[in-house]
C-alpha positions in Angstrom: 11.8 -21.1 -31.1 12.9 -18.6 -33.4 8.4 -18.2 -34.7 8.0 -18.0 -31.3 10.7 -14.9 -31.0 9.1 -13.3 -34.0 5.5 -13.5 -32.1 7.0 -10.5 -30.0 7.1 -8.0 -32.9 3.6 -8.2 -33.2 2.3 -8.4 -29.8 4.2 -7.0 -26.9 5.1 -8.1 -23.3 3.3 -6.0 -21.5 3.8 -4.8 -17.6 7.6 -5.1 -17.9 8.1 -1.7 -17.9 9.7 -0.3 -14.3 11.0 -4.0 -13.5 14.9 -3.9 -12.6 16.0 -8.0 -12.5 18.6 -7.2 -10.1 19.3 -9.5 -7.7 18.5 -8.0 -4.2 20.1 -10.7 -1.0 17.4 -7.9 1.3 16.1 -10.7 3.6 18.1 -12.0 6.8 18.7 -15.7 8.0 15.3 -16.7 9.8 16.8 -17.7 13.1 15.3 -20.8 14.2 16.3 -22.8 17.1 16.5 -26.1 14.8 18.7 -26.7 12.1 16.3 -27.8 9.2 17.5 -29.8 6.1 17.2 -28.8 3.0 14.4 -31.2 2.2 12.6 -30.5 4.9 8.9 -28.9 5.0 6.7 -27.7 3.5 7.3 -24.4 5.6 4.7 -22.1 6.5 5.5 -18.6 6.1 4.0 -16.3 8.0 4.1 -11.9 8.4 2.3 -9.9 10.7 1.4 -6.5 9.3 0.3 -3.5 11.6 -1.7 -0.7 9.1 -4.2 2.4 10.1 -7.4 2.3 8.7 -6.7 4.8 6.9 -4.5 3.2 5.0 -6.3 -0.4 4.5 -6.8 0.2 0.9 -3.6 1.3 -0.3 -1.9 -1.5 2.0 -3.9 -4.3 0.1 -3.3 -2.8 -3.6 0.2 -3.0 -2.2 -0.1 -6.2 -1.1 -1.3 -7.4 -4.7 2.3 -6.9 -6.0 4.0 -8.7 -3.1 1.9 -11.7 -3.4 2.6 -11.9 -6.9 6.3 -11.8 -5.9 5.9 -14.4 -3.4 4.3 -16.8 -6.0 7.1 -15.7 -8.5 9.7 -16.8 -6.1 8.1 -19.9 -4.9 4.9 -19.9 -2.7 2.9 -22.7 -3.7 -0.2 -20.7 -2.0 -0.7 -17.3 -0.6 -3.4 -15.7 1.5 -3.7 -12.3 3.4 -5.8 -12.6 6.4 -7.6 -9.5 8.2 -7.6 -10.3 12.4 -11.5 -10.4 13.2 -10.3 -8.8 17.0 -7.6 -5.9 15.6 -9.0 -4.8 12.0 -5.5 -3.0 12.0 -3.8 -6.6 12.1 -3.2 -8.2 8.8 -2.2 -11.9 8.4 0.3 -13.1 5.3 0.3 -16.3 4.9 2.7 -18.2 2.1 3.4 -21.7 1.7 7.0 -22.9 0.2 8.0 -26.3 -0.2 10.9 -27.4 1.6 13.2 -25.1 3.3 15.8 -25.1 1.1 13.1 -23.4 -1.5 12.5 -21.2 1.0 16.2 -20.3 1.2 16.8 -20.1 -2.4 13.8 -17.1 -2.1 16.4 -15.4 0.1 19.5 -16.0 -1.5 18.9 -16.1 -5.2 15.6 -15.3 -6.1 14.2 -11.5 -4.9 14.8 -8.7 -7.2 15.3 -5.0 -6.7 11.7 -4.8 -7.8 10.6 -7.4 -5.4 12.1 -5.3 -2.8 10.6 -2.2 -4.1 7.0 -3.9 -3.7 7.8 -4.9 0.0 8.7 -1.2 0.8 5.9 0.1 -1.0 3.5 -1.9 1.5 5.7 -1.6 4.7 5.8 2.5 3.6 2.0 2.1 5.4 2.9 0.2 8.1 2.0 2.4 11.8 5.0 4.2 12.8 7.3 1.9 15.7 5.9 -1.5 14.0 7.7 -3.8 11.7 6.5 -7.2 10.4 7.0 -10.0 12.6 7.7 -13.1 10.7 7.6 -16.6 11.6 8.6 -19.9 9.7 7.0 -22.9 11.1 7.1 -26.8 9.4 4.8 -29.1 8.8 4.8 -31.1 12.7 4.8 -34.5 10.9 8.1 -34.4 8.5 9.6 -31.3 10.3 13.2 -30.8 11.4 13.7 -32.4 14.6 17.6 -31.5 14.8 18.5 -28.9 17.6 21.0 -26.5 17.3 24.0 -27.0 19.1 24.6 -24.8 22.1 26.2 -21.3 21.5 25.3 -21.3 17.7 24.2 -17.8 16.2 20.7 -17.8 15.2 
């Protein structure tokens, strides 16, 4: 451990520079109208982006950091789609294993600089849009408990 400690005087971590570790709790509760299990999943993770033309290059450089985010947190996979009937209407797709993973991104895993990338590609969003997000399971081991009437989502 200690040769492998050395190995940093000679060759450098590079692209740490600008990253802030903090740990940033930025992302609500999904509400649902099920109470998944920790176990349960995987879960599909999916945000709806709204950008100008204009602005479809710098959105997609943006993009590049949040997907590695996304992976660094715990997506298994991650894709962004372009709508073929709104070229304005970008797709992110992520894939997280159960939903208590999925949690732990919320809760305990998203840094100030993960935060930083998200703003950074919502900055191009078109004005009055936000990114819808939706969390959907996988239909043959997903959550089938309800949640009880009068529950806050």
């Amino acid at each position: 451990m200690l040769l492998s400690a050395l190995t940093l005087l000679r060759w450098k971590l590079y692209g740490m520079e600008g990253i802030d570790p903090t740990l940033s709790d930025h992302w609500p509760t999904p509400p649902l109208v099920f109470v998944p299990g920790p176990s349960d999943g995987p879960v599909l993770v999916s945000v709806v982006y709204r950008v100008a033309p204009d602005d479809r290059g710098a959105f997609l450089d943006a993009m590049d950091d949040v997907a590695r985010s996304r992976r660094r947190t715990g997506a298994l996979t991650w894709g962004l789609f372009q709508d073929g009937n709104e070229p304005g209407r970008f797709i992110e797709n992520y894939l997280v294993g159960s939903w208590g993973e999925h949690l732990a991104q919320h809760h305990s895993r998203l840094t100030a600089t993960d935060r930083r990338f998200e703003d950074r590609a919502r900055a191009l969003l078109l004005p009055g849009t936000s990114p819808e997000v939706t969390h959907a399971f996988d239909a043959s081991v997903g959550p089938t408990v309800p949640k009880p009437e009068g529950a806050a989502s």
